[in-house]
N, C-alpha and C positions, 0 to 999 in steps of 0.2 A: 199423753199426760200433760196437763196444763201446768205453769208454774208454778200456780200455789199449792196443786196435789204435790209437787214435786217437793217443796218446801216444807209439807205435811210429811211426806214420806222421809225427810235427812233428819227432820225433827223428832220424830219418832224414837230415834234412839240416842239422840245428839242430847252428851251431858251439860255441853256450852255450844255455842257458834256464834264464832267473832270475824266479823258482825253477822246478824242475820238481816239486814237491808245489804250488806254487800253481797249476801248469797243470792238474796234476790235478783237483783240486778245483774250479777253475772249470769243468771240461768237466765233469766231476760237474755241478753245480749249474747248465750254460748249455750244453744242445746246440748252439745256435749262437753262439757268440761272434764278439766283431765282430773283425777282423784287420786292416793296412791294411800297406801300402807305398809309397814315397813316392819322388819322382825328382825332381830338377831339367830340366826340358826342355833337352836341350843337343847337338844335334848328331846326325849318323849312332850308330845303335845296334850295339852291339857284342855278342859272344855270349852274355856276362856277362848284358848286358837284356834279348836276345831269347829265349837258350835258357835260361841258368841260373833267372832271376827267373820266369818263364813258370813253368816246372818245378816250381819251387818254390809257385809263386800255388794252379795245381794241385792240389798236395799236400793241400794245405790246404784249398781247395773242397773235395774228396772227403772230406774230415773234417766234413761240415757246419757249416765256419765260410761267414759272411757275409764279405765281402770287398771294403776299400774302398780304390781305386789311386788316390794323392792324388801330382797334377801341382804342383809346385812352384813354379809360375810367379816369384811375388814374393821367393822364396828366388835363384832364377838372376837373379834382376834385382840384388838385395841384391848376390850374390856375381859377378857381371860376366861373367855367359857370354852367349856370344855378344853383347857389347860391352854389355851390359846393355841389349837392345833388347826393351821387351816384345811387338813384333808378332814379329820372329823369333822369342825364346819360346812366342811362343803356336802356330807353325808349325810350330813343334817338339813343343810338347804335343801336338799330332794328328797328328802322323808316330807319336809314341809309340804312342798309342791303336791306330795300324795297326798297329804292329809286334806288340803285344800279340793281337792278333785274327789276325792271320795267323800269330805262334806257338802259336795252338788254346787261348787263351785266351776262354771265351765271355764276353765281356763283357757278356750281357744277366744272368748271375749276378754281378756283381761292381758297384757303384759307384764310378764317375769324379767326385774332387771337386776342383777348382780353387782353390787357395789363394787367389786373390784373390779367389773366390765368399764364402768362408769367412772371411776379414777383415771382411767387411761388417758383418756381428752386432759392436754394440757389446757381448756377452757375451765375445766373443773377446778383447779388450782389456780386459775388469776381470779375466778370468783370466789375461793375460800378466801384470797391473802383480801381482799374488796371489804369480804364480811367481819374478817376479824381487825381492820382498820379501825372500823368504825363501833368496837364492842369492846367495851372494856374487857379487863382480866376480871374484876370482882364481876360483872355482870356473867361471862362464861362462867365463874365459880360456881355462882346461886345455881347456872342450871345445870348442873352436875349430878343429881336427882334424876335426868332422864333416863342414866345409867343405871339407875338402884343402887346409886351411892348417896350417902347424906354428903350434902353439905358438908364442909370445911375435911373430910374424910381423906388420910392422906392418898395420892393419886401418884403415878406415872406422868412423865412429859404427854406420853403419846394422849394418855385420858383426856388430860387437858384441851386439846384440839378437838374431843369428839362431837359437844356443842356446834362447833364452826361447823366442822363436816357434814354433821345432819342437817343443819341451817342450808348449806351450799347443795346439799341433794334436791331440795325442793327448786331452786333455780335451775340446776342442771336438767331435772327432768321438766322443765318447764309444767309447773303443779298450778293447779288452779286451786282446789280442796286438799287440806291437809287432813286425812281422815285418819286420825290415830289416837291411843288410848289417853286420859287425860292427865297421867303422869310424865306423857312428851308436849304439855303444854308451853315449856318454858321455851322448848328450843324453836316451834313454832311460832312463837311470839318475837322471840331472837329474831327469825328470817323477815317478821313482817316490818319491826324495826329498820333493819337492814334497807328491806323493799320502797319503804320511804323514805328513808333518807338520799336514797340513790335515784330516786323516779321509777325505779324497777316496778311490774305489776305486783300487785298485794295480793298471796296467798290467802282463801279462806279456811277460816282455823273449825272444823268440825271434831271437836271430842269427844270419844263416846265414853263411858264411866267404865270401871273395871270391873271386873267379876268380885267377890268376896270370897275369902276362905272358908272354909267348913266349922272355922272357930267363930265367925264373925266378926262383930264389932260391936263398941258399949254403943247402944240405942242414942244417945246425948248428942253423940257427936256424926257429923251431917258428912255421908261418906262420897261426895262430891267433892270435898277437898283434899289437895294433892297428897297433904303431909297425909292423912289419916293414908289413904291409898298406898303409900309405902309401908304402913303398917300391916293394914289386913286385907291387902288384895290375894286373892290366890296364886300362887307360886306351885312349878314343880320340882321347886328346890327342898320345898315342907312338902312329902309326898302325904303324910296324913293330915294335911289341910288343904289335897286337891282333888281334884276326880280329872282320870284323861283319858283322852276318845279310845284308849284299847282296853278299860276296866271291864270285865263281866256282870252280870245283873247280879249275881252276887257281892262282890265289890263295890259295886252303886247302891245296893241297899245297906250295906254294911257302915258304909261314907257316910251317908245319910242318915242312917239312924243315931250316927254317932253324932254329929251336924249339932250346932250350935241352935236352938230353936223353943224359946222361952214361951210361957203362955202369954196370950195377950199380945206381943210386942211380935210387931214385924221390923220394926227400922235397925239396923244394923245384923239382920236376922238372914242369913245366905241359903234358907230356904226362897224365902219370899222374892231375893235377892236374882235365884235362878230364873223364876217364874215370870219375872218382870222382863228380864233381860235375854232369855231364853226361849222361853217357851211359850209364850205369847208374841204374839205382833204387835199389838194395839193394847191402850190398857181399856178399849170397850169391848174388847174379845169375851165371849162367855166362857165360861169356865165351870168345869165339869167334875167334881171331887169324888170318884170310887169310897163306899165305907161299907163297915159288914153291915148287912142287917139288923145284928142284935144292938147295934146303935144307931141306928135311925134310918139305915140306907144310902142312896149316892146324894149328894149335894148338889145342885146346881146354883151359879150364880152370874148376873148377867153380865159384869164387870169386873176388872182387878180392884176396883174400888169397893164394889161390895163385896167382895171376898175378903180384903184386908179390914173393912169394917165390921165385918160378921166374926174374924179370927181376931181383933181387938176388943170387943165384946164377950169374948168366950164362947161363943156356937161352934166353932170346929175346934178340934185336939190338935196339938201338934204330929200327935204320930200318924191322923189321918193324911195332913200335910206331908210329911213325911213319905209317907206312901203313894203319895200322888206325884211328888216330884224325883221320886227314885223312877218309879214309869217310865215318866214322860223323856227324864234322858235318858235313860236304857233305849227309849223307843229311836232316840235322834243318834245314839253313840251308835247302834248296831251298824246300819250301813258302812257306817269308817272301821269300825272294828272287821268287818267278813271282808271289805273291799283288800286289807293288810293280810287277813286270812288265806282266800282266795287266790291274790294276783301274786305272783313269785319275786318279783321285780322289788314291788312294794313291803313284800314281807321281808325281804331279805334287807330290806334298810332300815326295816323298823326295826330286824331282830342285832344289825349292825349298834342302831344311835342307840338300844336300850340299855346296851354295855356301858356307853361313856358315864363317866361318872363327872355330876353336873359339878360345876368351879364358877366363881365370880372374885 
């Protein structure tokens, strides 16, 4: 794969990349760069982690990046999930790992690094005290939002360092691409901050957008941006504003019909929202809409673009759409749902983390 395919292929689902001439250039000069993403262990996974991030991990393997999926353990303990228990965390970090493996993640390409593996190195702590030198207190404030906290929001000591510490994970694992959702923009900007100031290599920042909830969002407002993102991204804190990789095709239809999904209007619309993000590759993929007979039959269309131009127009129904994207993940959740079914190992930790009861 050449670099510009390569650079086609991060683009594809990349909501920013800062810079895209520095992505260049490092894939110039590093066939394989290292890439990572990062999760706090916390609960039943939703499709956002199983199908979207998966999708994504993908992408990017096929690019010959190295690829390293970094369990947050001591960040969910920091931030209070699941009561701040680190054995539940940690029952949850290998529920993740399955989830991952059964969304056709091969995990024998990809390394699992464990946050509290990674603190051990007292090198890890003379580059946090480095980073937070040179970062104000009000600048760590603003990015306190990485957490799903607002702003000015009263915090814990320990919160307050969690900035520094995610900033000092990407030095420590020696990162080239920071591939994480774009509500961990700030702390990645923190590191690249950091990175020039000190002459360190400069992380590239790849963010991909987040999924929406099943309520959506007002069409107005442009859901690329962060603030809006802490409002109606899907969460499986709001179980009936998510869908997760062990729902039934009963349950995905049910989510779905209930789905926020106006005539005419796709933008802020988490049907359309799926399809983009999910269930296509490309937005020149054709697209293929099942409908009964007595309304006109199946729909094709040769793009995401004419499809969104045909359902702003008024030529498809919503509930046609509706029914096309309950399918289509039924069709991608099944595999992670039978694999949890199936494998004894894996079900027993799904049937474990579905107990806890989620805390932030």
């Amino acid at each position: 794969m050449d670099v510009e395919t390569k650079v086609a292929v991060i683009k594809s689902f990349a909501a920013e990349i800062v810079t895209e001439e520095e992505l260049l250039s490092l894939l110039e000069s590093k066939p394989h760069p290292v890439a990572y993403d990062g999760f706090e262990p916390s609960g039943v996974a939703g499709i956002h982690f199983g199908l979207m991030r998966s999708k994504n991990i993908n992408k990017l393997l096929s690019t010959g990046a190295r690829f390293k999926l970094y369990l947050a353990d001591y960040f969910a303990y920091i931030n209070n999930k699941l009561g701040g228990d680190l054995d539940r965390i940690h029952n949850a970090g290998k529920y993740f790992i399955e989830v991952w493996r059964a969304a056709g993640v091969d995990i024998s390409k990809v390394e699992i690094i464990w946050n509290s593996e990674l603190m051990k190195d007292f090198g890890y702590w003379e580059r946090f005290l480095k980073i937070g030198k040179v970062t104000s207190l009000d600048r760590v404030k603003r990015a306190i939002t990485i957490m799903g906290r607002k702003e000015g929001e009263l915090l814990s000591s320990a919160q307050i360092i969690y900035p520094i510490m995610q900033a000092t994970d990407i030095f420590q694992m020696d990162i080239d691409i920071c591939q994480l959702g774009l509500d961990q923009r700030k702390a990645n900007m923190l590191a690249r901050e950091a990175a020039q100031k000190y002459g360190w290599k400069v992380p590239v920042v790849v963010s991909h957008p987040l999924l929406l909830g099943l309520k959506g969002a007002p069409p107005e407002l442009k859901t690329k941006d962060e603030g809006v993102l802490m409002d109606y991204k899907m969460s499986k804190s709001d179980p009936k504003n998510s869908i997760t990789v062990h729902d039934s095709l009963e349950e995905i239809k049910s989510k779905i019909n209930s789905a926020y999904c106006p005539e005419k209007v796709c933008e802020g619309n988490p049907v359309f929202d799926y399809i983009e993000k999910i269930i296509i590759d490309n937005d020149d993929d054709p697209i293929s809409v099942d409908r009964p007979q007595k309304f006109g039959g199946p729909l094709e269309f040769s793009s995401y673009r004419e499809l969104t131009e045909a359902y702003k127009a008024g030529k498809v129904h919503p509930m046609d759409m509706k029914a096309f994207v309950a399918g289509e993940l039924e069709r991608r959740v099944r595999p992670i749902r039978e694999h949890f079914e199936k494998n004894k190992e894996a079900r027993e930790l799904y049937e474990t983390v579905k107990t806890y009861a989620i805390t932030r």
